[in-house]
N, C-alpha and C positions, 0 to 999 in steps of 0.2 A: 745407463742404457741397458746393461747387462742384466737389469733383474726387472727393468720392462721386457724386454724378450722373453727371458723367461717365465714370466705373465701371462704375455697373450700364448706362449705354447700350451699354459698350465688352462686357459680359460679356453683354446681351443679343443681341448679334448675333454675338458669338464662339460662342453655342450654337445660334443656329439658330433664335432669335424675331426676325430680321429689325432693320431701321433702327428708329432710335429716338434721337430727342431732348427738348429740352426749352427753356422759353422765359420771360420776363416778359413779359408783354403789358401796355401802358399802355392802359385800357378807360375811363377817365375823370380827370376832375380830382382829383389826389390816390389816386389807384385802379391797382393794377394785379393783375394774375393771374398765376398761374404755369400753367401749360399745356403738354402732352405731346404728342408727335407718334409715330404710328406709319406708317413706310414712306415719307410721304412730308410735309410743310409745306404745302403750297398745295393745286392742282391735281393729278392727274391727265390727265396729255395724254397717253399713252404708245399713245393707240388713235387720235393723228391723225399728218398724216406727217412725218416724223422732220425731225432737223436734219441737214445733213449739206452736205461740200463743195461737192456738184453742184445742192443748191439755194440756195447762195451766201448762205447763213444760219448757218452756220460757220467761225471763223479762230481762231487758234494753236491747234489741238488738237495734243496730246502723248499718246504709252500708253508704258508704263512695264510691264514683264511682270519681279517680284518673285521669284523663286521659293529666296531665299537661306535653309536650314537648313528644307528640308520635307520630314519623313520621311513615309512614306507607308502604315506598320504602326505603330499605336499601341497600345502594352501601358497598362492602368491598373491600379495592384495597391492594394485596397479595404484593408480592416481586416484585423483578424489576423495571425499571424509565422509566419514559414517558413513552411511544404508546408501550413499552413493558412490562410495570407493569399487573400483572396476576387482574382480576377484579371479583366477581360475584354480583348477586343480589338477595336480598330477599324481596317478598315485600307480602299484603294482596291482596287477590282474587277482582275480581271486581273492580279493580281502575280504575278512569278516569282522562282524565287532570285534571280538579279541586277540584277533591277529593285526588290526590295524592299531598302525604306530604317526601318529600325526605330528608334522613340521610345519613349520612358517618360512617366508623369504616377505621381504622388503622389496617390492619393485616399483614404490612410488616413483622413481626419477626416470622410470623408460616412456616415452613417448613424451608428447607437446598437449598445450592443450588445447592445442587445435588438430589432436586426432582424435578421432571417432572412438565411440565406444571395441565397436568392432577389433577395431586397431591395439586400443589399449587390452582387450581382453587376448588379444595374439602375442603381445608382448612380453602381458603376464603367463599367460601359458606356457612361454619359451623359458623364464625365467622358475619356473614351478619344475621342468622337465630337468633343466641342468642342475637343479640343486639335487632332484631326485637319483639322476648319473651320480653326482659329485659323492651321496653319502651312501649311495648303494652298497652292500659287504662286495670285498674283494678277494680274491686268492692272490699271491704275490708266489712268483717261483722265480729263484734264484741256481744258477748253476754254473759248470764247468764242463769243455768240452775238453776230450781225452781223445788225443789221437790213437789211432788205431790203421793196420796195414792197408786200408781198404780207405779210410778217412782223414784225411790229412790237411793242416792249413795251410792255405795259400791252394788247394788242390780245390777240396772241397765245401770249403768254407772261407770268409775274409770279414775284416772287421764290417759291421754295417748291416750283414746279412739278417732277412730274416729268415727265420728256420722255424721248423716245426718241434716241440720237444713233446715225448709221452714219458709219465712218470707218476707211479702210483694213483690211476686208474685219471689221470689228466691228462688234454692234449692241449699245448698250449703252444702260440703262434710267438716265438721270442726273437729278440732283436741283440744281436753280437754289441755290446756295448764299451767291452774295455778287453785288451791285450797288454800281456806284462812278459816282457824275457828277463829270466835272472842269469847268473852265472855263478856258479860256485868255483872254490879256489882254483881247482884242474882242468879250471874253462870250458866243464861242462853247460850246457844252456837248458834251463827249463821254461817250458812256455807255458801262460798261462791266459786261457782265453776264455769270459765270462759273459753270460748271459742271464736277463733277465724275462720275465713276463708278466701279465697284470691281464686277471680272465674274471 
């Protein structure tokens, strides 16, 4: 069940419905819930001001710019065989002959066939659009939030939240994804709260 869930999360955001998770919550003794997140876990902070180097409330950020096997015309060819297979295309604005990079998708199995042409060409469109999302380049940012006198967790931040980060000319909308406390021998405690984003 757990890598169906993480399926339909993976195949929701490859179409274009956005982030989405999923959780057990322990809600009481012997009690717990299953619970769904859309866009974001926590909070919403992405309307106060960002994190970023120069307010010294950010350290180890990393971007990461993905753009390996991204075609940029996507053909989807629906039901039916030869010169009658139902077709459509998705592709990026502005293409020329040599800047166009052409892919394929498989969508014979969407629809019946007792749906219309109409229907089948919507189908395949849909499926032309999400593969076009799916291999699009990415930028990937990775970081760490630094407390600071003014920024503090549990104040001004909590696991879930999303935030805004700026960092080497990016803004990007990230989601608090993991918190670690350590301790070292004289029981001092360092915290360590990490974020990601995908623009």
């Amino acid at each position: 069940m757990l890598d169906t869930l993480r399926e339909i999360c993976q195949q929701n955001e490859q179409a274009g419905g956005g982030w989405l998770t999923f959780d057990m919550i322990r809600t009481g003794a012997n009690t717990d819930a299953f619970r769904t997140y859309v866009g974001h876990r926590g909070t919403d902070r992405t309307s106060e001001p960002a994190i970023s180097w120069e307010r010294g409330n950010l350290r180890e950020p990393s971007i990461t710019i993905s753009n390996y096997d991204s075609p940029n015309h996507i053909t989807a060819a629906g039901r039916g065989e030869e010169t009658a297979r139902v077709t459509a295309e998705a592709y990026l604005a502005n293409l020329t002959p040599r800047t166009r990079w052409e892919g394929f998708v498989d969508a014979r199995n969407t629809g019946t066939d007792a749906s219309t042409t109409a229907e089948l060409t919507a189908l395949a469109l849909a499926e032309a659009n999400a593969e076009l999302n799916r291999v699009q380049p990415r930028v990937y940012f990775t970081g760490s939030i630094a407390e600071t006198e003014d920024y503090r967790w549990g104040v001004n931040v909590n696991y879930g939240d999303l935030v805004t980060v700026e960092f080497d000319g990016y803004t990007f909308e990230a989601r608090i994804n993991a918190v670690m406390i350590t301790m070292d021998a004289a029981g001092g405690e360092t915290l360590t709260v990490r974020m990601e984003a995908t623009a």
